[in-house]
C-alpha positions as CSV (number, residue, x, y, z in Angstrom):
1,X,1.7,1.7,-13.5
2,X,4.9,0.5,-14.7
3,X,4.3,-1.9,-17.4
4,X,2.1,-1.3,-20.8
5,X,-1.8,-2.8,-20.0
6,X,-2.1,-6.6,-20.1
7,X,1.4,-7.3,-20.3
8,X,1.8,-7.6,-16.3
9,X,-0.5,-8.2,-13.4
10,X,0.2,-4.7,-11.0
11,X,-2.4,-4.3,-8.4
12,X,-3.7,-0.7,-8.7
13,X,-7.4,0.2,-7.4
14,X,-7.2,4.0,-8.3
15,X,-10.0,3.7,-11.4
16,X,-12.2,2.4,-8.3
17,X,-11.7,6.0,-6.9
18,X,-12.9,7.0,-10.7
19,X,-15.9,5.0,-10.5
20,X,-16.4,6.4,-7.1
21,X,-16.4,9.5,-8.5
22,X,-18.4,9.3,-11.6
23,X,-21.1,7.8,-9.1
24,X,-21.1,11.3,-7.5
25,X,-21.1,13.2,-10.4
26,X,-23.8,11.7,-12.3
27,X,-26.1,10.8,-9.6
28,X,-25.8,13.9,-7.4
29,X,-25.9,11.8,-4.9
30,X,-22.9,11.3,-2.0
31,X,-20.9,7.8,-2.8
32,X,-21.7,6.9,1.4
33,X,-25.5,7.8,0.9
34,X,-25.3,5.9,-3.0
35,X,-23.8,2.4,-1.4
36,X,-26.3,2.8,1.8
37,X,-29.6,3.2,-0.3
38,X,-28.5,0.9,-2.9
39,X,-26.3,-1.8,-1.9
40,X,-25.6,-2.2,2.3
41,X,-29.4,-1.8,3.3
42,X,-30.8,-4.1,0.7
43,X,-28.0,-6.6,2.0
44,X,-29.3,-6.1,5.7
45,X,-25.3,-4.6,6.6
46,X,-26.3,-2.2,9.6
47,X,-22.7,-1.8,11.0
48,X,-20.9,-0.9,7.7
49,X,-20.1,2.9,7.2
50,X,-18.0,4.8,4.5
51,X,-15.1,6.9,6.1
52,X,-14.4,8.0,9.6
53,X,-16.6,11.0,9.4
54,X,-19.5,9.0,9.0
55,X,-22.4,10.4,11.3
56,X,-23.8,7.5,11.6
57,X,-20.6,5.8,13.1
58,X,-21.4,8.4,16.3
59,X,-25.1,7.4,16.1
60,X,-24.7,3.8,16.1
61,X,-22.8,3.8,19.6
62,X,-20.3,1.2,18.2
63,X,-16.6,1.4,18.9
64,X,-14.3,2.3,16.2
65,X,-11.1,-0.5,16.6
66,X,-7.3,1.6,17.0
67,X,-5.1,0.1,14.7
68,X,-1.4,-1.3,15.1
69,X,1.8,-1.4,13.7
70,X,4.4,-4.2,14.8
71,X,8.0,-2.9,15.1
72,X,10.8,-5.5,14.9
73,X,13.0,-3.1,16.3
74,X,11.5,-3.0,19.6
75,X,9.7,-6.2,19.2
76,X,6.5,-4.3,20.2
77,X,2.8,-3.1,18.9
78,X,2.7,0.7,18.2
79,X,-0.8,2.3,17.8
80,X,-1.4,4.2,14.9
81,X,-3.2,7.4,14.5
82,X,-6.4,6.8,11.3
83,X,-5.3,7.6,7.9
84,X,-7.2,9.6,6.0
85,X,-8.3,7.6,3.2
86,X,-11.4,9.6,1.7
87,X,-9.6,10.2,-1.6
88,X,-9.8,6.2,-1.7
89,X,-13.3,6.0,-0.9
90,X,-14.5,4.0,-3.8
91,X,-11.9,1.5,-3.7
92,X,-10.8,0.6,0.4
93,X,-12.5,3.3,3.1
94,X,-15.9,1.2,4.4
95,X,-15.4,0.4,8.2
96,X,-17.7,-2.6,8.7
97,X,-17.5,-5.6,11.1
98,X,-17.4,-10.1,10.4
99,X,-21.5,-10.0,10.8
100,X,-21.6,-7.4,8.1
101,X,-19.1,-9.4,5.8
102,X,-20.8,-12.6,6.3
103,X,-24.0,-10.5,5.2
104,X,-22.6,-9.9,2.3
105,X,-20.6,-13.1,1.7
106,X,-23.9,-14.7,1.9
107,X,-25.4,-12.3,-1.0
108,X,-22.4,-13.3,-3.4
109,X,-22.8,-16.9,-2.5
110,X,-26.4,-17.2,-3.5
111,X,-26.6,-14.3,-6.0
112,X,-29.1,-12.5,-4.5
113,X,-30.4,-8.9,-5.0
114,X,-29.5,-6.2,-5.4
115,X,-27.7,-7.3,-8.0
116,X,-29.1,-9.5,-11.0
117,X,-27.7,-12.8,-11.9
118,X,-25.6,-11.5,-14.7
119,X,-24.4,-8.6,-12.4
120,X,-22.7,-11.4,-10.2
121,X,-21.3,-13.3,-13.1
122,X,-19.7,-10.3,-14.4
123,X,-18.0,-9.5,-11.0
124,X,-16.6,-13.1,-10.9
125,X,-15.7,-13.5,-14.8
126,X,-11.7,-13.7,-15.1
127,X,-10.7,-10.2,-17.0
128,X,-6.4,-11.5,-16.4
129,X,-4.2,-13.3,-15.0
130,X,-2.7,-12.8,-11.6
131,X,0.0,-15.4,-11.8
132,X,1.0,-19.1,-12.5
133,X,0.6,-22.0,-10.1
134,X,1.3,-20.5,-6.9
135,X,0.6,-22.7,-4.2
136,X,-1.7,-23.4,-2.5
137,X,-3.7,-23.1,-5.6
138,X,-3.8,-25.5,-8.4
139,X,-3.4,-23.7,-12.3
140,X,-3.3,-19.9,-12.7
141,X,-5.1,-17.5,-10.5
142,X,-7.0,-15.0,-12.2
143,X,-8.7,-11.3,-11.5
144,X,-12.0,-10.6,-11.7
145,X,-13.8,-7.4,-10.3
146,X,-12.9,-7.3,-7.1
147,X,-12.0,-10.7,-6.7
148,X,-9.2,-13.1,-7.4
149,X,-10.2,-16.7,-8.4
150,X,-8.6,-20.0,-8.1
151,X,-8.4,-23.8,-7.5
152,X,-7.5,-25.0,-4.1
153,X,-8.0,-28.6,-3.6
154,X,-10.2,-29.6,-6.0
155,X,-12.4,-26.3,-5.3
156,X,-13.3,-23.0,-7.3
157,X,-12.8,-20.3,-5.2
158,X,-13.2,-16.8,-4.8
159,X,-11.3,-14.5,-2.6
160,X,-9.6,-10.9,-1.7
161,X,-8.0,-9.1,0.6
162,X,-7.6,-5.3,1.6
163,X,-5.6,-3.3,3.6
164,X,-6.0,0.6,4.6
165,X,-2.9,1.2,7.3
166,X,-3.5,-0.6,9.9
167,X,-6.6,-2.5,9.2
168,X,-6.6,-5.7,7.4
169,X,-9.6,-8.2,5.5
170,X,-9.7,-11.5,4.1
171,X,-12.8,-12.1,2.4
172,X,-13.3,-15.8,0.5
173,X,-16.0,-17.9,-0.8
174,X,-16.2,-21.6,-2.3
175,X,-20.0,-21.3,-4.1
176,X,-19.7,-25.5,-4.6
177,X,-19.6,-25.6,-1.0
178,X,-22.0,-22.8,0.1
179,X,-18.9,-21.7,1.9
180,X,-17.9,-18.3,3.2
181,X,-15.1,-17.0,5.1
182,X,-14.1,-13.4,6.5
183,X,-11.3,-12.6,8.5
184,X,-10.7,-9.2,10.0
185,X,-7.6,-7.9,12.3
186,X,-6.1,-4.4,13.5
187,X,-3.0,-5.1,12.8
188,X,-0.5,-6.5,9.5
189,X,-0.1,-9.4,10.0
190,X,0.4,-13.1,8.4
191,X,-1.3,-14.5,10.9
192,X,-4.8,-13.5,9.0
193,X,-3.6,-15.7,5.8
194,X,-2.9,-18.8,8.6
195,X,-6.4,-18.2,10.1
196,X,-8.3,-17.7,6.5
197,X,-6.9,-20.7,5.5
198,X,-7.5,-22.9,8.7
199,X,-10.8,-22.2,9.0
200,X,-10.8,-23.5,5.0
201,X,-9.1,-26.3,5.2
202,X,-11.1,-28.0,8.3
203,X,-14.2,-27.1,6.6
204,X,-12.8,-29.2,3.8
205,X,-11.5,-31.8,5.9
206,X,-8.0,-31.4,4.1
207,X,-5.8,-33.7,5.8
208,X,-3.0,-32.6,7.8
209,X,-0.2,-34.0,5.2
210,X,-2.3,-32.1,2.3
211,X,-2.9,-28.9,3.6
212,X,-0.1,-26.4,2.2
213,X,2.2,-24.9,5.0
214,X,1.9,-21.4,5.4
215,X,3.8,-20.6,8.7
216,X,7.1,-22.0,7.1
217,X,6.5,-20.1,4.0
218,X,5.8,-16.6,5.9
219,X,8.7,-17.2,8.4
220,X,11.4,-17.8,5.1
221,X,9.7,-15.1,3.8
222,X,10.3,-12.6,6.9
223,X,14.0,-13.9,5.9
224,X,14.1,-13.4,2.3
225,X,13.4,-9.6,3.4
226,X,16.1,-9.0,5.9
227,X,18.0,-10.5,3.4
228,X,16.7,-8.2,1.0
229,X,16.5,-5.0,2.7
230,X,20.5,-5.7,4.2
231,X,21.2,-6.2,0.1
232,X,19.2,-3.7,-1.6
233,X,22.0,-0.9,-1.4
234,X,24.2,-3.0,-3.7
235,X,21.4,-4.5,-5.7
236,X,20.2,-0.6,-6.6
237,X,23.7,0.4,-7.4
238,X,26.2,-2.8,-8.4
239,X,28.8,-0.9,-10.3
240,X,30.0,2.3,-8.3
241,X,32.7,4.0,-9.0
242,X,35.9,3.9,-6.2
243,X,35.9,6.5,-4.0
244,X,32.4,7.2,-4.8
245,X,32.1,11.1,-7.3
246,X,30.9,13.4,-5.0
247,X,27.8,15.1,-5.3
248,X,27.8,17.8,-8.3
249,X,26.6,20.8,-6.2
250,X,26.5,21.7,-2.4
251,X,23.8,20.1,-0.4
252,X,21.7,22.9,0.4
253,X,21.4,23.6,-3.7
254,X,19.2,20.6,-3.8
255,X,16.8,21.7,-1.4
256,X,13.4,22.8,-2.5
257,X,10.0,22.1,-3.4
258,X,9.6,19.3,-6.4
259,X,6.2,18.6,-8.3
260,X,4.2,15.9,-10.1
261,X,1.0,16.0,-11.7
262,X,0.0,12.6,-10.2
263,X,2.2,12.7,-6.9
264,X,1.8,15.8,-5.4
265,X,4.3,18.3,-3.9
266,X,7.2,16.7,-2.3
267,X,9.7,18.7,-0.4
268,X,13.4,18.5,-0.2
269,X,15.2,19.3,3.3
270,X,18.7,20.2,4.8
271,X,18.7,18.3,8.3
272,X,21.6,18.8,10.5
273,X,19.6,18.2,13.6
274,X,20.7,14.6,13.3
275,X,24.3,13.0,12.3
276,X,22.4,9.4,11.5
277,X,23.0,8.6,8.0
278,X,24.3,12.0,7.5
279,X,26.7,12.8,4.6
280,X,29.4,15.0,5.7
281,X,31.2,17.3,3.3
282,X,32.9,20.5,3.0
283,X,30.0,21.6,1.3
284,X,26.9,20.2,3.3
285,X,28.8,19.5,6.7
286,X,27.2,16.9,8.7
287,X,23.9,17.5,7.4
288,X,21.5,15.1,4.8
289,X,18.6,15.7,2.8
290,X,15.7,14.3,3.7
291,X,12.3,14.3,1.4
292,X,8.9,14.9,3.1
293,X,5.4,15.0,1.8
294,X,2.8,15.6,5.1
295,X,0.1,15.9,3.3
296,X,-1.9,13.2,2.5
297,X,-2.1,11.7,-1.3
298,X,-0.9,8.8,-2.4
299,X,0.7,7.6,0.4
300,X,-1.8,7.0,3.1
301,X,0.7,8.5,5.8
302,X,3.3,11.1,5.8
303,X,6.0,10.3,3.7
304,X,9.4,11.0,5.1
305,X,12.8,10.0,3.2
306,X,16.1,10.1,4.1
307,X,18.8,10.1,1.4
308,X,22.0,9.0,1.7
309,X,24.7,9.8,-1.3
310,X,26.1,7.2,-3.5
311,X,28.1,9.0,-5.8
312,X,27.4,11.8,-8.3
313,X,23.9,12.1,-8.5
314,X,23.0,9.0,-7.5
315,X,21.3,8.5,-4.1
316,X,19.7,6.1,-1.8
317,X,16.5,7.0,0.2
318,X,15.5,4.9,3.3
319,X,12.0,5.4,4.2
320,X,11.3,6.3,7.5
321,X,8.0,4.3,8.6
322,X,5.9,6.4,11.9
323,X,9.8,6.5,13.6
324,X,10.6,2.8,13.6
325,X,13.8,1.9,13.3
326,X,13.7,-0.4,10.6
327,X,12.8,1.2,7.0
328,X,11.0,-1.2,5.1
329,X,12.6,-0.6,1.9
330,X,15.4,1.3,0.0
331,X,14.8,3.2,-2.9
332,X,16.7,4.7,-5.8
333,X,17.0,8.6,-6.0
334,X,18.6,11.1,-8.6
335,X,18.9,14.4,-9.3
336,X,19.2,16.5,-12.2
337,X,21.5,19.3,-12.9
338,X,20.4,21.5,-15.9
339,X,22.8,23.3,-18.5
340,X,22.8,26.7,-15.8
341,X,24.2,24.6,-12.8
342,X,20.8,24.6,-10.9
343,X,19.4,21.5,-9.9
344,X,16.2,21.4,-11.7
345,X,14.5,17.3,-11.3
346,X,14.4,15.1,-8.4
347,X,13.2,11.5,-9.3
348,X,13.1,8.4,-6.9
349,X,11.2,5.0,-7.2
350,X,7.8,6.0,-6.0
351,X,6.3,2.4,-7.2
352,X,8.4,1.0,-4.9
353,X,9.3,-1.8,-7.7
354,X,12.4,-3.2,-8.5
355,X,13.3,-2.3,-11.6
356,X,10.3,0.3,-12.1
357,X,11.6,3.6,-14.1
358,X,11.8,6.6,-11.6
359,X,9.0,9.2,-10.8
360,X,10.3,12.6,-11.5
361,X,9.4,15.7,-10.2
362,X,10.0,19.0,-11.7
363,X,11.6,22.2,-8.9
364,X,9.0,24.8,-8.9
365,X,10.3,27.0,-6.3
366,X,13.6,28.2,-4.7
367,X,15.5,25.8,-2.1
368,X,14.5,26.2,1.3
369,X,16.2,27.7,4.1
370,X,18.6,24.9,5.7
371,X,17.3,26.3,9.2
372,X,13.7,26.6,8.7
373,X,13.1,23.9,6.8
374,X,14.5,21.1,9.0
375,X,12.2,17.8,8.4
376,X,10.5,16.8,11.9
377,X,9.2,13.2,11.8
378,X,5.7,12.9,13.2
């Protein structure tokens, strides 16, 4: 988190993990077996499972969807290997189906067991506020636990979505109405929103000339971010010097492995396998660093940056997303040189928020061998 507590809305679902955890620990019992004796089977969900390795995935003899990732680059739908997402159990890692949902759905709408009256209330009572008057709602939309709340035509509503890789969820419920809507799809995509919000609107009967038009909002949106991304060099770093200083040690003085508490390990490369966004030096040749983390942890994929120098200290890191061509973002990146002339921090923008102060990461080992520690994108 980047702000103090209450002061701004930032989506973070890790104390779900907590929760998760504390389940475990105080009931002795696993969190898969915990939500299947006490809250999927007393809700009749026979198709909803906790986590790939589930057993009782195999036993069921259902088929487990693949999962997509749409690259603009190519204009084409790239399958995705399954993340590993067990350290996020708790808060995102159930693999369920629309008739399980609309199980469940039905159990929120009409309060129903296993959970007492004043259990629901509590799960739909406001605990912040999301944001202002963002259409299409009416008034502020507020957070609950585990759902967002709002007015959309007249109407109360309850609604949230998820995402883990791949797979997305829409889940939404108008208890005035006795309404309830679930939207699943393999693949990120706006589209979901459009459909959600169809299906809501003719159940409604919202009028054509009332009903709030998301396409033309998600295609000036896909705008707003080339228009972003082709900006964001100049909006990280406005005021560079010209020529640019050039870096304070040699390239392969930077390499090396960097540690946080909360992030993990990350490592720092010498690639020269590849000129592409290389910076080319007497001291680093036609090489660039590149950062890698292949482990899972925070990032639900293996997290591959490639820096390209700004001037000084200062770098930019493009994020390379499962070898697309297209980063989806551009992040800020230092490093620090301590009194000896050793690089000893390496901090970049691991929020991914602009504005957000950096993340840094403490050297805890030697730098790596330029040779053997080329990055390989998987």
């Amino acid at each position: 988190m980047s702000a103090e507590p209450r002061v701004q809305f930032q989506y973070n679902n890790m104390m779900y993990g907590v929760a998760g955890y504390l389940i475990e620990t105080l009931t002795g019992s696993s969190l898969r077996d915990f939500f299947r004796v006490h809250l999927w089977e007393p809700m009749g969900l026979e198709n909803t499972f906790l986590g790939l390795d589930d057993p009782a995935i195999q036993n069921s003899g259902l088929l487990v969807a693949d999962e997509y990732y749409y690259d603009e680059s190519t204009d084409a739908y790239l399958r995705l290997e399954h993340a590993n997402v067990s350290g996020d159990a708790a808060a995102g890692a159930a693999i369920s189906n629309v008739l399980d949902y609309a199980k469940y759905l039905r159990v929120m709408l009409d309060e129903e067991k296993p959970m007492s009256k004043a259990g629901h209330r509590e799960l739909k009572t406001a605990r912040s506020f999301v944001s202002g008057g963002v259409a299409p709602f009416v008034g502020p939309i507020t957070y609950a636990f585990g759902w967002m709340s709002g007015v959309v035509q007249g109407e109360q509503i309850w609604l949230h979505s998820g995402q883990v890789d791949g797979f997305t969820t829409w889940m939404l419920i108008v208890p005035s109405r006795q309404i309830g809507i679930t939207v699943m799809t393999n693949a990120a995509s706006k589209a979901l929103t459009l459909v959600l919000y169809r299906i809501l609107y003719d159940l409604l009967e919202v009028r054509e000339k009332d009903r709030f038009d998301f396409a033309a909002k998600f295609l000036n949106d896909v705008e707003q971010e080339k228009h972003y991304l082709a900006t964001c060099p100049e909006r990280v770093y406005p005021n560079l010097p010209s020529p640019p200083l050039p870096h304070t040690l040699p390239l392969p003085n930077h390499t090396g492995r960097y540690r946080d508490e909360g992030y993990g390990d990350f490592d720092v490369l010498l690639d020269c396998g590849s000129t592409e966004a290389a910076t080319t030096t007497a001291r680093g040749g036609s090489c660039k660093l590149r950062v890698q983390k292949l482990e899972y942890g925070p990032f639900p994929w293996p997290f591959i940056l490639n820096l390209d120098h700004k001037s000084g200290n200062y770098w930019l890191g493009w994020p390379e997303f499962r070898g697309t061509d297209i980063p989806p973002a551009c992040l800020e990146v230092r490093f620090r040189v301590n009194a000896s002339g050793e690089v000893s921090h390496f901090g970049f923008n691991a929020r991914m928020e602009d504005g957000a102060p950096l993340v840094w990461f403490d050297r805890i080992d030697e730098r790596l061998d330029p040779e053997s520690s080329r990055a390989v994108s998987s």
